[in-house]
N, C-alpha and C positions, 0 to 999 in steps of 0.2 A: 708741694701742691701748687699748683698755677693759681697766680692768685686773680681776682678779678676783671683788672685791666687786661690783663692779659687774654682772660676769657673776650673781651671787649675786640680785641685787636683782631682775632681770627675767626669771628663768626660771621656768619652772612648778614649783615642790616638788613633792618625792615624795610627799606628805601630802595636797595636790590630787589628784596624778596616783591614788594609790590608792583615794580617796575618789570618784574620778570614774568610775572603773573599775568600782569595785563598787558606786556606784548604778549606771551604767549596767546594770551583770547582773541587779538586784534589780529598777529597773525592766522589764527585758526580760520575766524571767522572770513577774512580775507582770502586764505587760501578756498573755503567751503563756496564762497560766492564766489570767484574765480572760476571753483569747478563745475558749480551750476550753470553761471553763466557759456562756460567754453561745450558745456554739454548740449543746454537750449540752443547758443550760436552756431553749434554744428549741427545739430541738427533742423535748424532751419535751412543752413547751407546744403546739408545734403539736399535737402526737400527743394530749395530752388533748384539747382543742377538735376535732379531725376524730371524736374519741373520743364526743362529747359528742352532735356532729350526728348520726351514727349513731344514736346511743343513744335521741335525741329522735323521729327517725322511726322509731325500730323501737318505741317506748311509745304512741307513736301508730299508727301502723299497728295495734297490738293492741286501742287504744281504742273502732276505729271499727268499727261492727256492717254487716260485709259486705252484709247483705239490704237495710237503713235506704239504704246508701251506690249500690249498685248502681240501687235503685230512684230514689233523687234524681240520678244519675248519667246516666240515660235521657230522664226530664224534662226535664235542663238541655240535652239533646244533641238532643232533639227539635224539628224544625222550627218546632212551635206555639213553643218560647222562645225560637226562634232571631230570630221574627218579635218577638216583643215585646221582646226585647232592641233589634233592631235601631231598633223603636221612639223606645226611652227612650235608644239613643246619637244618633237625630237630633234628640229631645228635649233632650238632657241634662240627662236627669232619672231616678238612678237608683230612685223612685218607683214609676215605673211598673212597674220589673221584681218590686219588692218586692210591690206590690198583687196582683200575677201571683201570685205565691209565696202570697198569703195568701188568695187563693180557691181554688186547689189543693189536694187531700185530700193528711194526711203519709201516705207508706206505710203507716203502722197504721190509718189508719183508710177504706182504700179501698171497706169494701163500705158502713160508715157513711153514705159519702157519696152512695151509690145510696138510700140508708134515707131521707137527709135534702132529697134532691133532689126524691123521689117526695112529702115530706112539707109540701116547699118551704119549710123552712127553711133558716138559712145555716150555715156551718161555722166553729167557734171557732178560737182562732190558734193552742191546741195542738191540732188536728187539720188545719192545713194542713202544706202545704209547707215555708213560713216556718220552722214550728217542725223540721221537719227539717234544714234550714241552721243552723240556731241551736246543733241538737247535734251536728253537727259542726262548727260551729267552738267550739264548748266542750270537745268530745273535742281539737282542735289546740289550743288556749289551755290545755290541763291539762298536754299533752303537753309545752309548752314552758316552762312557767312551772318555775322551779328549773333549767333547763336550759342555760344560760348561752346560748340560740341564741335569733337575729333574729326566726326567721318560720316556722311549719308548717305545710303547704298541703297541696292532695291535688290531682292533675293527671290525668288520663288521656291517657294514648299511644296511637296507632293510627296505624299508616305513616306515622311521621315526623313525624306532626302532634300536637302538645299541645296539649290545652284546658285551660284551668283550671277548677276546680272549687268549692273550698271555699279562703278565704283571710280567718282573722279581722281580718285589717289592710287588707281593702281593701273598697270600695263594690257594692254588686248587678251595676253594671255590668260587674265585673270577673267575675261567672258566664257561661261556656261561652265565652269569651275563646279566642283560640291565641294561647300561648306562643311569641316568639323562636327559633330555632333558637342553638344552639349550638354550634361545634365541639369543646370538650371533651365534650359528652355527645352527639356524633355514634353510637358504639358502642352508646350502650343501647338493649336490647331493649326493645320496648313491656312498658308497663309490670314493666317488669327491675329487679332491684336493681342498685344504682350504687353504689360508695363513695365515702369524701367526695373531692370535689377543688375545687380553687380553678378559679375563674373571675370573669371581668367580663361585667355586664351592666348589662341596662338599670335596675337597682336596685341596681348599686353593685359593687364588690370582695369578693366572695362567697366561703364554701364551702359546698358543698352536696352532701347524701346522698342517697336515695334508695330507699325500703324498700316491697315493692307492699304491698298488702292483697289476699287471696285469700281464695275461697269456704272457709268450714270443711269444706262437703263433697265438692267437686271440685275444692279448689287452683285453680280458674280465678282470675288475676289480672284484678281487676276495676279496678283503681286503682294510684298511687301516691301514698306519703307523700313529703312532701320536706320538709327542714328547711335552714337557711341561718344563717349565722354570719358574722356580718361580719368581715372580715379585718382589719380597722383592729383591731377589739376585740382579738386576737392580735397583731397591731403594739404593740401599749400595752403588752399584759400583758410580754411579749419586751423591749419598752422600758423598761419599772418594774423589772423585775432586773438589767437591765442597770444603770441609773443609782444604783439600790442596789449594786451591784456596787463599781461605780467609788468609790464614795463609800467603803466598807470596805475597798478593795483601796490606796486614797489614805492613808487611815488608819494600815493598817497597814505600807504602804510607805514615808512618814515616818517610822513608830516604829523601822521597820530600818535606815536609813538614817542616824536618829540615834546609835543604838545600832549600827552600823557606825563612824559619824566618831569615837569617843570611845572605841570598842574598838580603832580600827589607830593613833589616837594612842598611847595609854596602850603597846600592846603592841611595835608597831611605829616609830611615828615618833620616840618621845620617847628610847628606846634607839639607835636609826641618828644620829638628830641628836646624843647622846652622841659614839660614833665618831667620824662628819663631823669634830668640833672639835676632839678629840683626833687623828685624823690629820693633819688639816690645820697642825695646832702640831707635829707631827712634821715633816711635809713643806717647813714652811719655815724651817727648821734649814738654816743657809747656812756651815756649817763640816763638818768631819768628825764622822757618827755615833759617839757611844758608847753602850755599856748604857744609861745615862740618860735616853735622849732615848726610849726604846720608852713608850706609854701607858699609862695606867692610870685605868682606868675601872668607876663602880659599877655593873655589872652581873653581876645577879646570874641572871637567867632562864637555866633549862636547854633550848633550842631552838636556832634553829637562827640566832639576833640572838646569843646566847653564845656558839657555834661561832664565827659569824664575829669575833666579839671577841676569842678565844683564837688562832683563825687569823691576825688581822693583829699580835698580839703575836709570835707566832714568826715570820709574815714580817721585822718589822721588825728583829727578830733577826738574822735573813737578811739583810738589808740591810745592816746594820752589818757582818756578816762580810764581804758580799760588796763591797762600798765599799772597803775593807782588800784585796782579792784584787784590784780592777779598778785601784787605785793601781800596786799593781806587773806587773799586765797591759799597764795604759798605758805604763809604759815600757819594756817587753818588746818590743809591737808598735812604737812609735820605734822602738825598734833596729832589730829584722824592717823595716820600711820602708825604714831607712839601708838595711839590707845589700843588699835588693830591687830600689831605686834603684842601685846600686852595682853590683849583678850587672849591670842592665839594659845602665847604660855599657860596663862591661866587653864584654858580648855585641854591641852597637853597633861598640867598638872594634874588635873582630875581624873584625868582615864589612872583605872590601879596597874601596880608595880606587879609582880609575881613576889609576893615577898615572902617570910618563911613557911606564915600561912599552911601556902600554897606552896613553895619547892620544896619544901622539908615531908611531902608527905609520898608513899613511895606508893599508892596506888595510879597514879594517874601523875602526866607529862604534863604542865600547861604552858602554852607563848602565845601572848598577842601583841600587836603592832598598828600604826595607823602613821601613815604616810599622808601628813596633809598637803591639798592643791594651794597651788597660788593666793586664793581668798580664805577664809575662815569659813570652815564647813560645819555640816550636823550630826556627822559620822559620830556613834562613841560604841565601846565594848565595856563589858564590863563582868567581873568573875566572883565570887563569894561564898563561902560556907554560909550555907542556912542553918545547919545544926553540922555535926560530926559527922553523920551519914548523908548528907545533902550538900552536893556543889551547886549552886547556881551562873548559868552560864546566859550571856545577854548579847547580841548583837543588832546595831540599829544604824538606821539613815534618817535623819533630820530632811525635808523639803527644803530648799533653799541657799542660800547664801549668807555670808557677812554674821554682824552681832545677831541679830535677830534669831538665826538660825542658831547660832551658838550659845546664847539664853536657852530654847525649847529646848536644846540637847540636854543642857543640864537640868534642867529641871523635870524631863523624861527621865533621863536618869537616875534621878534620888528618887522618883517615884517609882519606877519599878525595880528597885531596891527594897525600897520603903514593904510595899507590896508583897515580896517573896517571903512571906514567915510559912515554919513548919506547916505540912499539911496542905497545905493551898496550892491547886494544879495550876500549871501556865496558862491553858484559859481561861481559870478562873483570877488568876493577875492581870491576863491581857483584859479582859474585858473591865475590870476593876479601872485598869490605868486609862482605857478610851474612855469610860463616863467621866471620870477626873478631869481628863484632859478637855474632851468636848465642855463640859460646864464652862470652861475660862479660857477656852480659842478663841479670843477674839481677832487674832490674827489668820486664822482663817487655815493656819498650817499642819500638817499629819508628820507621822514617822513610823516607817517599814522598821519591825519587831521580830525578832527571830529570839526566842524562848527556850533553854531546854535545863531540867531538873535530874542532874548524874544520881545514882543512886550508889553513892561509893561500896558499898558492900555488894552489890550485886552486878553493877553493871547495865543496871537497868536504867536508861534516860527517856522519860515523858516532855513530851519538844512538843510548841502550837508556835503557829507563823501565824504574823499580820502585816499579809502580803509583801513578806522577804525574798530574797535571795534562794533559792535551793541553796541545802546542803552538803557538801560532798563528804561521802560515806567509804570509808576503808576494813571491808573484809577479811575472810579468811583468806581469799584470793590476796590478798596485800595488793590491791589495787583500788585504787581511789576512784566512786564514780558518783556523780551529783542522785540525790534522792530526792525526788520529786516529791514532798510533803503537801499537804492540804493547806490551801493558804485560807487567811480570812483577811478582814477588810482593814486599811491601815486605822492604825491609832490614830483619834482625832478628826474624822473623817465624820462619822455619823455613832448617834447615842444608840446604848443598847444592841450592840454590834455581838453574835455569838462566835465563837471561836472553840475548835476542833483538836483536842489531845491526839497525839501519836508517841508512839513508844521503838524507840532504838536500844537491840541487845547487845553491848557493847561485849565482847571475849575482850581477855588479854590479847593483846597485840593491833587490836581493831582502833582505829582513831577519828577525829569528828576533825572538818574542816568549813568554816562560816567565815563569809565575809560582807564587805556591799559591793554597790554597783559599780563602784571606783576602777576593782580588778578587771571583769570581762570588758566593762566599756572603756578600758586606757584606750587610746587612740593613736597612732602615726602620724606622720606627717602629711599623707594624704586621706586622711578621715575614719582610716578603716578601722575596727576594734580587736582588741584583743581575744575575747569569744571565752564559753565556758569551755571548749573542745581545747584549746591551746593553755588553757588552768588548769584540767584535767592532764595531760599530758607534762607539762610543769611541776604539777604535785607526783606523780609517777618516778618524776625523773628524780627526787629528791629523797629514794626512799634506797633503803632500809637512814634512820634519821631522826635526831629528834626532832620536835615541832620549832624549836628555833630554827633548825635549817630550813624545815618543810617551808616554813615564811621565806626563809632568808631566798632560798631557791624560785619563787614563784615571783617576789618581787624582781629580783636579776632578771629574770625571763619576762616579767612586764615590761622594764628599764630599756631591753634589748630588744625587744620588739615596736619598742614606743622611738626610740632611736634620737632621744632628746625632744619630742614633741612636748610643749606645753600640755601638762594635762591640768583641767576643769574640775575634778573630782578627788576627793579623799580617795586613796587605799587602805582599806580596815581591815584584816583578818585576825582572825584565831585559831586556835588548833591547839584538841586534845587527842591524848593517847592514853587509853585505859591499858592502866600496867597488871589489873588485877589486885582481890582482894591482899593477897601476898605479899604484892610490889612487883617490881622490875628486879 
């Protein structure tokens, strides 16, 4: 066996275990505010960045001069560009569309150009087209720049179809273009404001606004602004606090951690480990306690390491008294054991033998037995001629426990001994023995009575119960089955109690089987009882037999059914077999 130290050397200290405990809470709690916090910080992040796309198309949308935009908007939507676009995309050359653009008059200068046509000169590049494209994509490059956003573009919607319009990041080619369809901007209205939402396209992990441009004097929406923010760029910034996070949250979860192990030392461990060695040099004190031997230790903390340090000084106080009291308890109980043991003999001795009586007579079998429990029961049997022609047969359970119980038994028993003269029926004994008894119960205790009077020459038995056991009955059938008899009220219980004769016609070969409650209720190891169906089926199995066996076989079958459970109850039976006036 390992012996203590040893135990000492491999287990986990309390100094660990506390240490482990409360980093584990400190980092929980740590990691739980970390995740609150990176959850609230992104999402304010996201909310400024959708904040931002917003903000970018509605500074742009205010940039761009509706009449300038309407009018390059018509241009670009007009079949003559559609043709020269389509040109320069079999080309692939977005040249051609720009050439386009730069022979074109800008909006401002459209009647110039009737002036200069008739004059047959040509039109400068601030008065084309070109330079129209030019300011708007300088009104979106103004819009976005400081904006923290990818791209500002102007689109036009009409039934579900988007063209593009103005985009400072992409090529001529990409004028009068349709846009992708969507399904997150399935809902917007032609040219509608949209707010920001994430989506994927053909330009990447997007969010994106959408703010029109309207006439200043009929609010007709002629356009859309749209601005885009790449999602990644919100991944990173949402990532950079995070990893900042961690970094300060690591930091400062060390420095508690530290300043944890060195605060439950100093306060905690190093006062308990006090204790520990001082009880333990208590505990292995291998003679009798005195004052002496109680501890004494520097501690000096008023909490709750002090309490318990004042606490095990008075226990150990306790101890020593109580070492001194258990000295002479222990040999108290010896005694109580002798006398306990000694009653038990005595109560054994008293139950009768079969002695020749009783074997030497050839009408009738008799065996009884009584298996006592653990403690001193109330259980007793009991057998006797009343006259030559009269057996009397007595089966009983004492209430209770210990001497007390073992007193009532005897003294039931000489009484309804006493009681059984010639002539006299069982209830007229039973009733006789509860006014007796009730008179001088001042203990307050009963005992279940099973009564029966053999009529040796006939076979005829007159049996009263007070409130026993059924009887188990063996017929012509040579089968054993319990007889429900009339019960009455236990002995001792209430004065002037009446009680009910019944008559059993015993044949040769027929036999009586009485017991207590010890048999049906043995119990197992998991609670269950023995049953009168499983005594029944017991007593069955033991037949053709004399009544020694009939016992011997019912107990075995309790034994093995009980499977070594402690039982609580005496086992009492008897059993007769009427052999006939003849004999066997």
């Amino acid at each position: 066996m390992q012996d203590a130290a040893g135990k000492k050397e491999h287990r986990l200290s309390l100094s660990v275990k506390m240490n482990l405990v409360t980093t584990g809470m400190i980092l929980l709690v740590a990691g739980g505010l970390l995740l609150i916090s990176y959850i609230v910080q992104g999402r304010r992040v996201t909310a400024m960045y959708y904040n931002r796309v917003e903000t970018a198309a509605t500074n742009a949308a205010d940039l761009v001069d509706p009449d300038l935009l309407r009018s390059f908007r018509d241009k670009v939507l007009s079949e003559e560009f559609s043709t020269v676009r389509d040109a320069a995309l079999s080309a692939g050359n977005p040249d051609i569309v720009k050439n386009y653009l730069e022979k074109q008059p800008s909006y401002y200068y459209e009647e110039l150009r009737s002036e200069e046509a008739n004059s047959g000169e040509g039109i400068d590049h601030y008065e084309s087209l070109a330079f129209d494209y030019e300011v708007l994509s300088y009104d979106m490059q103004v819009a976005r720049s400081g904006a923290v956003v990818t791209d500002v573009y102007i689109q036009y919607d009409k039934d579900g179809v988007t063209w593009n319009l103005v985009d400072p990041n992409e090529d001529f080619l990409y004028l009068g273009s349709i846009e992708e369809e969507l399904p997150e901007f399935a809902a917007m209205e032609d040219n509608g404001y949209f707010p920001a939402t994430v989506h994927k396209s053909r330009y990447g992990w997007l969010c994106s606004a959408y703010v029109p441009i309207k006439d200043t004097e009929t609010g007709e929406a002629i356009a859309v602004v749209g601005a885009d923010v790449d999602m990644n760029t919100i991944m990173q910034a949402r990532k950079e606090f995070l990893v900042n996070s961690i970094i300060f949250v690591l930091l400062l979860t060390g420095l508690c951690i530290l300043l944890n192990i060195f605060l439950i030392r100093r306060l905690a461990v190093d006062p308990l480990k006090k204790l520990t060695d001082a009880a333990c040099g208590f505990a292995a004190v291998d003679r009798e306690y005195t004052r002496d031997d109680i501890i004494h230790v520097d501690i000096r903390s008023n909490d709750e390491i002090g309490d318990l340090y004042h606490e095990i000084q008075e226990m150990q106080g306790r101890i020593v008294d109580y070492t001194g009291r258990m000295t002479a308890y222990a040999a108290e109980q010896s005694r109580i054991g002798t006398e306990l043991e000694l009653a038990n003999r005595i109560q054994m001795s008293i139950l009768p033998e079969v002695g020749p009586e009783i074997k030497d007579r050839k009408e009738f079998l008799l065996q009884a037995s009584m298996t006592p429990a653990k403690e001193v029961g109330g259980d007793f049997y009991n057998f006797f001629l009343i006259d030559e022609d009269h057996l009397g047969l007595v089966m009983a359970d004492v209430s209770g426990k210990g001497v007390p119980a073992a007193l009532f038994m005897m003294a039931s028993m000489i009484l309804l001994k006493d009681l059984a003269v010639p002539g006299r029926k069982p209830s007229e004994i039973l009733m006789q023995a509860n006014n007796d008894i009730c008179r001088n119960n001042k203990a307050k205790m009963f005992v279940t009575v099973w009564l029966g009077i053999l009529k040796i020459s006939t076979g005829l038995m007159t049996c009263a119960s007070a409130g026993h056991e059924f009887p188990a009955v063996r017929g012509e059938d040579k089968t054993f089955r319990l007889f429900k008899d009339p019960h009455g009220f236990v002995l001792g219980g209430m004065e002037d109690m009446k009680y009910k004769d019944y008559e059993l016609k015993l044949s040769p070969g027929d036999a009586l089987f009485v017991y207590t409650d010890g048999v049906p209720e043995a119990n197992d190891a998991a609670g269950a009882f023995f049953g009168t169906d499983r005594m029944e089926e017991a007593l069955n199995l033991a037949q053709p037999g004399h009544p020694k066996d009939i016992l011997m076989k019912v107990r075995e079958s309790v034994e093995t059914f009980a499977g070594g459970a402690e039982q609580f109850d005496d086992m009492t039976m008897m059993c007769l077999e009427y052999c006939g006036p003849g004999g066997a």
